[in-house]
C-alpha positions in Angstrom: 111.9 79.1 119.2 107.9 79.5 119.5 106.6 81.6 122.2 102.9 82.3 122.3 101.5 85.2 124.7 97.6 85.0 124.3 94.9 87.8 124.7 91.6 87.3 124.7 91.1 90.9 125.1 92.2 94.2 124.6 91.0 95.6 127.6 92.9 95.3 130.2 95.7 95.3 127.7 98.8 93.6 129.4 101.9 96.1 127.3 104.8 94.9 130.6 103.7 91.4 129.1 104.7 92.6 125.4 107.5 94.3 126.1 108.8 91.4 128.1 107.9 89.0 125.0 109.5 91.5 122.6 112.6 91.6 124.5 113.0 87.8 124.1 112.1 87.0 120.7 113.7 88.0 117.0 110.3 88.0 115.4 106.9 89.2 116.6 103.6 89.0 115.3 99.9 89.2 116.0 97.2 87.3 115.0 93.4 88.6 115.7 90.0 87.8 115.1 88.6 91.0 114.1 90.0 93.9 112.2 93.9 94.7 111.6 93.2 98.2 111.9 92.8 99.5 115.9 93.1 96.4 116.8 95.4 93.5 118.6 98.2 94.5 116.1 98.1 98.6 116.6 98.2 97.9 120.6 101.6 95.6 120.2 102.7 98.5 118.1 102.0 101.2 119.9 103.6 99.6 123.1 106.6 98.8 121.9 106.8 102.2 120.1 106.0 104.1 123.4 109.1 102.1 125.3 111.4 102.9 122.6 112.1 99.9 120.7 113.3 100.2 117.8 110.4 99.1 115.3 111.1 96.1 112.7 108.0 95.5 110.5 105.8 92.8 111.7 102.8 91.2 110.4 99.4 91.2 111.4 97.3 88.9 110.5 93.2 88.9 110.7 90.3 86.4 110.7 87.4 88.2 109.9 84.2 87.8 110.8 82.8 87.5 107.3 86.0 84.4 107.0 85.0 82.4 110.1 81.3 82.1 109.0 81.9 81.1 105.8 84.4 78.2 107.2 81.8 77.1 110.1 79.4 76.9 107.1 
């Protein structure tokens, strides 16, 4: 099973949304255009950590900046 919950910010940050997803799905994992630190990733973290879940380690991955100019290049 797929399940894709989009944010195209991190303000206002949806964490009902999240927790919701989480509650559904074996795996979760965040992928971000920016940095892995403070970002997308730390938020989905941080949410689920603050509710209680118990925390399995999930990846985050990052497009830098740097990474999307060299491929529009």
């Amino acid at each position: 099973m797929s399940v894709e919950l989009h944010a195209s910010s991190l303000k206002p940050f949806d964490g009902e949304a999240v927790r919701a997803l989480a509650a559904r799905v074996p795996l979760l994992f965040s992928i971000e255009n920016g940095t892995v630190l403070g970002g997308l990733g730390s938020a989905v973290a941080e949410t689920l950590a603050s509710a209680g879940a118990s925390l399995k380690p999930s990846p985050t991955i990052a497009v830098t900046t740097r990474a999307a100019e060299l491929k529009a290049a």
